[in-house]
N, C-alpha and C positions, 0 to 999 in steps of 0.2 A: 504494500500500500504506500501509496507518496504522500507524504506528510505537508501540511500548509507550507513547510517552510521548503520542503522539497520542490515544492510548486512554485513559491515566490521567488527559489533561485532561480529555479528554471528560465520561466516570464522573465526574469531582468536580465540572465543573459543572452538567451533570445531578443530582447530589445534594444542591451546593448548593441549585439549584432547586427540588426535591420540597419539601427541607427549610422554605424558605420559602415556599412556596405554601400550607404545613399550620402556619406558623407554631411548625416540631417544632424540639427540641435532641436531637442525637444523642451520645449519651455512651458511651466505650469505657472498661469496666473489665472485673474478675473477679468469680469469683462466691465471694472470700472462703475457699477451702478448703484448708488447710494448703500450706507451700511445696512445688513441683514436684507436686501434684495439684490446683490451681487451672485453671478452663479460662474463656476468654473471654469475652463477655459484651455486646452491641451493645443499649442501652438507648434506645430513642425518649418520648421527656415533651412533651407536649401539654397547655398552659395552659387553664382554664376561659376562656369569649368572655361578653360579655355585650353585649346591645344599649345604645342610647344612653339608654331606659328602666330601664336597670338590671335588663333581663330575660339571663336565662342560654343563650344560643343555642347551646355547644359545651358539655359536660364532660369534664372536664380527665383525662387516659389519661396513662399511661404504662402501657410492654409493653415485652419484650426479643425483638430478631431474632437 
């Protein structure tokens, strides 16, 4: 049986790995609306890539899950 904690290591390094594979920052905040009506807010930022040409091969996202 896997244990909570077996589980929550798992999940984090599984996350960690998406995270770096996509080269994302995942950023936990709110979404700024007065106190006790503010709700959560899971933000992924994705840097522009450019080749060794100086050509632009990814553009740079960010989105909230």
């Amino acid at each position: 049986m896997k244990t909570a904690k077996d589980r929550e290591e798992a999940f984090r390094r599984d996350l960690v790995e998406l995270l770096a594979k996509h080269k994302a920052e995942l950023k936990i905040t709110d979404d700024g609306k007065s106190y006790g009506m503010h709700s959560g807010i899971a933000e992924v930022t994705m840097m522009s890539e450019w080749d060794a040409e100086g050509n632009l091969t990814a553009d740079y996202t960010e989105f909230r899950i």
